[in-house]
N, C-alpha and C positions, 0 to 999 in steps of 0.2 A: 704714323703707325696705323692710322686706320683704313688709308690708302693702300696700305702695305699689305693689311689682312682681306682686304676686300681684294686685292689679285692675286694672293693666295689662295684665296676660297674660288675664285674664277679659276684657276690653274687646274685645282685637285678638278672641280667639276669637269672640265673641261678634257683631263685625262683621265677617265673615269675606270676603264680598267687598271689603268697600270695604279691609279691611285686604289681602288679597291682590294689590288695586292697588297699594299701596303701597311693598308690600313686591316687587314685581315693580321697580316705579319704583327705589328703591333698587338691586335685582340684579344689574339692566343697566347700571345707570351703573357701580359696582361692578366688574364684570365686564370690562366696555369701559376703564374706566382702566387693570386690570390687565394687557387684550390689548395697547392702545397701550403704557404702561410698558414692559414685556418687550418686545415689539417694538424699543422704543428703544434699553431696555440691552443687548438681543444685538449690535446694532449698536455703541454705545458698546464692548462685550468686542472682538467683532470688530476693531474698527479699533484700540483701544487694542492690544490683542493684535499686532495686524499691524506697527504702527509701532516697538515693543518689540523686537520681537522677528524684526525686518528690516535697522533702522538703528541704534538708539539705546540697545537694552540698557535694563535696569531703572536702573542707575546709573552714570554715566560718570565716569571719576577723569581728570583733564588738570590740567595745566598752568593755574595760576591767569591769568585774563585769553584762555584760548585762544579759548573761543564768542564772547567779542565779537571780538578783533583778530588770531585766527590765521590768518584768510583771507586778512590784509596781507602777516603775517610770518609763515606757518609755521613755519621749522626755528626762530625763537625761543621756541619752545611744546615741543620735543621731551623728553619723558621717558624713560628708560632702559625695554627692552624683558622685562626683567627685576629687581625691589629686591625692598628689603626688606619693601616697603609692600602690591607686589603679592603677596607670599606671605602677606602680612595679609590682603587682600581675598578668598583664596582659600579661605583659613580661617575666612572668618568663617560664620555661622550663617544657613543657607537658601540659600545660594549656590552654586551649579549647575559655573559655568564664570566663568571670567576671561578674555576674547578680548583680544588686539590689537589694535590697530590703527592703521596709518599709513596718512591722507589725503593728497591731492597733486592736481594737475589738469596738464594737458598737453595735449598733439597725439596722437591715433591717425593711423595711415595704412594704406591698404593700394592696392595700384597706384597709380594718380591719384585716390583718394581722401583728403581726411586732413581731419579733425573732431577739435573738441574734445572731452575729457573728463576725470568726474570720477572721478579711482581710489582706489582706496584698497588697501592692504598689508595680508593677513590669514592665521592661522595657519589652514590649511584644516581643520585638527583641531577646535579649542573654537571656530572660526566657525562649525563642523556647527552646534553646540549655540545658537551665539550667534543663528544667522540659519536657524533653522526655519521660518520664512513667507516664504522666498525660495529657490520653488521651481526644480530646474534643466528648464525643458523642450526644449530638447534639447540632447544632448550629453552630460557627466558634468560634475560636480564638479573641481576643484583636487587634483592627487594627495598633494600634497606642501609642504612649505614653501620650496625651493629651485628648485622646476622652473621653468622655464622656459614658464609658461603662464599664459591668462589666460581668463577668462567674462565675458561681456561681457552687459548688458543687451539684452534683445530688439530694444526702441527702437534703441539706438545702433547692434547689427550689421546692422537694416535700413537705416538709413540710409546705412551703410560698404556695405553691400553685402556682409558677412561673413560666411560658413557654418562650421562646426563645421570643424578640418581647416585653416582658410586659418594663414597666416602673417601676421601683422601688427608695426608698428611703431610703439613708445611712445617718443614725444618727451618731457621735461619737463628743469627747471632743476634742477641739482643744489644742493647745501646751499651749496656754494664761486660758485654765478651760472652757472656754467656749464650748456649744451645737452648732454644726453645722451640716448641711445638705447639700445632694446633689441631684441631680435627676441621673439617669443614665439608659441605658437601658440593657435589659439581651440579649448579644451576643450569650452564648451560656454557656454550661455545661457539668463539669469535672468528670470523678473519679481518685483515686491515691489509693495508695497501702491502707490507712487503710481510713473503711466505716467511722469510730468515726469523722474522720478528714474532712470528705466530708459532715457532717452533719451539719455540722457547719463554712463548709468556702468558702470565697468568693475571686476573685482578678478583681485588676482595675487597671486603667494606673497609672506609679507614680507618675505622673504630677495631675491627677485628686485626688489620694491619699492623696499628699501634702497639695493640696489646700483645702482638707476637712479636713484637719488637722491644717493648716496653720503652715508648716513647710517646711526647704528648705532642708532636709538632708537623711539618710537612717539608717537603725539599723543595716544594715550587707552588706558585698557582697559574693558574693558565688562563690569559685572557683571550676571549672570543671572540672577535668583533662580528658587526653586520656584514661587513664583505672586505675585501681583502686588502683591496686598494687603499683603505684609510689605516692600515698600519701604521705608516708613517707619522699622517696626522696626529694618532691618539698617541703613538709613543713620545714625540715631540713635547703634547700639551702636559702627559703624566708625570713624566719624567722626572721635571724639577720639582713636583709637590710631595714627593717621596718623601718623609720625615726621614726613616732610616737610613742611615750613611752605610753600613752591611746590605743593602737590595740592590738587587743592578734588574734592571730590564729587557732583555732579551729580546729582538724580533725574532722570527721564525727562518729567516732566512740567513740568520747568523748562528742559529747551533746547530752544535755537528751533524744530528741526524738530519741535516738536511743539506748536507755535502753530497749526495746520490744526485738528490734532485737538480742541484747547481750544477754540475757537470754534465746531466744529461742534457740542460735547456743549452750550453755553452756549444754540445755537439750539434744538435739540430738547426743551433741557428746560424754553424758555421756553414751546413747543407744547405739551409735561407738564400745564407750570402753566397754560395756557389749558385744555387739557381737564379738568381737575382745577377750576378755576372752573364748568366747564358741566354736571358730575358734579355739583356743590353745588349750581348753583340748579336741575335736574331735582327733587331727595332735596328740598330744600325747598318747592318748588311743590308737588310730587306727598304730603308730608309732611302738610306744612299744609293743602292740598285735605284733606285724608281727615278730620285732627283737628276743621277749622272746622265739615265735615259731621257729625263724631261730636258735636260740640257743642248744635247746634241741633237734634239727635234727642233728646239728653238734658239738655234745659233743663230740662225738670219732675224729672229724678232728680237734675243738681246743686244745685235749687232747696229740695229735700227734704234732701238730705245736710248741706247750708248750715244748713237748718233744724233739725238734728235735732245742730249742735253744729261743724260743721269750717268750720275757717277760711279764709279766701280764699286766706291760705298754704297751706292743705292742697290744694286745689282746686288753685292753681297747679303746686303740686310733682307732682302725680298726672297731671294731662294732658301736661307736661311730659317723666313719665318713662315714658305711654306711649308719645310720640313715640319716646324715646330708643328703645322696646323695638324699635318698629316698626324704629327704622336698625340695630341690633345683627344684627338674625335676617335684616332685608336683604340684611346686609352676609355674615354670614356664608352665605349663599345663592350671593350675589355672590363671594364668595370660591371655592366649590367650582364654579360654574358657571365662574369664569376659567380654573383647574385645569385644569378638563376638557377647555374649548375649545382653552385652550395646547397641551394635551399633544396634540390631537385633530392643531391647526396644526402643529404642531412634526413631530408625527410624519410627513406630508406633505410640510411644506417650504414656502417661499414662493418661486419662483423671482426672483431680482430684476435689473432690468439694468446694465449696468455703471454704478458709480457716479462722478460729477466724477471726472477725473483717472488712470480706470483702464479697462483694455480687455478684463474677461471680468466676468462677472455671478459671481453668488452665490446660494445658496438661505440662506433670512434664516429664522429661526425664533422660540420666544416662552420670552424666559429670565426667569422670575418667579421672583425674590428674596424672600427673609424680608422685606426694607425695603418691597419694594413692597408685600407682601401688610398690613405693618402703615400703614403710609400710607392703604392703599383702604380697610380697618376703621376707621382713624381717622377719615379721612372722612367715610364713611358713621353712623358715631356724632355728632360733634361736629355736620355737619349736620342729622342729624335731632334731634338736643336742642336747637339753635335756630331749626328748624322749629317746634316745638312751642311755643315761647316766647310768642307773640300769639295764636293759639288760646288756651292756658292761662290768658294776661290777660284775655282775654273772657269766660269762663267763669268766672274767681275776679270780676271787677267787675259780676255781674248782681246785681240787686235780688229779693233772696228771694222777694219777694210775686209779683214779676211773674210769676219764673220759675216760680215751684209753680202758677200759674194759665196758664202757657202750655199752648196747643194746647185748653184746655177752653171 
């Protein structure tokens, strides 16, 4: 093998244009998977990021049966706002914050206005931490857990017609069937990853929550973790310490509201793998052009080498693993040129416009992963070694006599 690679490495050198095509063919495809790739996954980060860490928390603990049939029957789904389970969860390992939270929906009103909406009851404290991508733009924040106030989605207080300062009233059913009301005043207002959701939602203390509910409990708590990748880990390790046989534990990538997100990472990575097809037959045509040319230049020297003792199997394995050299040194070309260009685009920004379902743009940038960068190598190797594969068969099945008399 190492004779092998050492007149491979002589070969490329040796066809230094035609390898230079080649190896260029390779760089850019290379390059261009890894700018597409990174483009896709900052977006995948982004919106996964967004949705986490807006609505649904890394792990949601509820009330077994709540995500399908709480909407029916909520107060049949309430959990105590404080056990023993939640100071489990709080303890456990990588886990940030534990939030509350009570969901509900009802009537807003303000003059002769009154609209539906969906609220939810939250401690303004660990909801800091719980809902860091739900910026307040104007107004402030929740002061407290008791007060008498509410933030209302951007959506919803234009529609009410509501400014920072107005006075409003929240209509809903309490836990007993009964209509109750509250007064409260609008602190201020949010947006979150999707417009649908801001058009229609509101939060308030969960003390003030409760008692418009008249209830003492919560539908979920929301764990936080350090980053996102240990979902798994933490849910694995919590899981079985749960006292309560009623709790199930939820990742964030199994409730519903994050059926959007799943669907859209399933499209874009189907667009991946189409680009990633296009990357392989480039490396292969551009591969194979160069090897079939290196061939027919040197029928008189595989004719001789045949001659003077190697086998068709040698001859196979050597064109074969000059191909492979060609996609290695591509690739890794390809690799430092994606680097560059990313960190080039990154550093700039990509302005982008608001995307389905939201109402301000984003600057989109190029997040290249260890996964990606080993994917684009691997590609670029696997198809240039079966680039090389029918070249190398042409050259191991020539007729010794022919080829030692070719060109004379």
């Amino acid at each position: 093998m190492r004779l092998d690679l050492s007149l491979a490495a002589r070969s490329v050198l040796r066809q230094r244009r035609r390898s230079l095509f080649g190896l260029f063919a390779v760089a850019f495809g290379v390059a261009a998977l890894m700018i597409a790739a990174g483009f896709f996954e900052f977006n995948y980060d982004s919106m996964r990021e967004g949705v986490i860490r807006s609505r649904l928390g890394h792990i949601q603990a509820v009330k077994r049966g709540y995500l399908e049939s709480g909407a029916s029957d909520p107060f049949k789904y309430i959990i105590p706002e404080t056990s023993e389970d939640r100071l489990l969860l709080q303890s456990a390992p990588y886990v940030t914050v534990v939030a509350p939270r009570l969901s509900f929906n009802g009537l807003i009103s303000k003059g002769e206005s009154t609209i539906a909406f969906l609220g939810e009851g939250v401690d303004p404290v660990p909801e800091a931490k719980a809902s860091s991508f739900v910026p307040i733009v104007e107004g402030r924040n929740l002061a407290g857990p008791d007060v008498s106030e509410v933030i209302l989605g951007r959506g919803l207080a234009e529609n009410l017609g509501a400014k920072v300062g107005d006075k409003v009233v929240l209509l809903a059913t309490s836990a007993r069937g009964a209509v109750n009301a509250v007064e409260v005043t609008v602190s201020g207002m949010f947006i979150s990853s999707s417009k649908a959701y801001d058009d229609f939602a509101l939060r308030l203390p969960l003390g003030t929550a409760q008692a418009l509910l008249r209830t003492e409990g919560v539908h979920s708590w929301l764990m936080v973790l350090e980053h996102t990748d240990r979902t798994e880990y933490v849910l694995k390790k919590t899981e079985p310490k749960i006292k309560s046989s009623e709790i199930d534990l939820v990742p964030w990538y199994e409730a519903p509201m994050a059926d959007f997100y799943n669907k859209t990472v399933e499209l874009f990575s189907s667009q991946v793998g189409i680009l990633r097809v296009l990357v392989a037959i480039i490396i292969v045509l551009s591969i194979s052009n160069t090897l079939m040319n290196n061939v027919r230049e040197r029928t008189g020297e595989i004719g001789t080498c045949m001659a003077l003792g190697d086998t068709r199997r040698t001859v196979l394995r050597r064109f074969i693993v000059e191909g492979a050299v060609v996609g290695f040194f591509g690739g890794i070309a390809g690799i430092v040129l994606g680097l560059v260009l990313g960190g080039v685009v990154s550093y700039y920004g990509i302005p982008m416009p608001p995307p389905p379902g939201m109402t301000i743009g984003y600057t989109a940038r190029i997040f290249i992963t260890p996964r990606i960068v080993f994917d684009a190598m691997l590609l670029a190797v696997v198809t240039a070694f079966l680039a090389g594969i029918f070249p190398a068969w042409k050259a191991s099945r020539m007729v010794i006599t022919d080829a030692i008399r070719h060109g004379r």
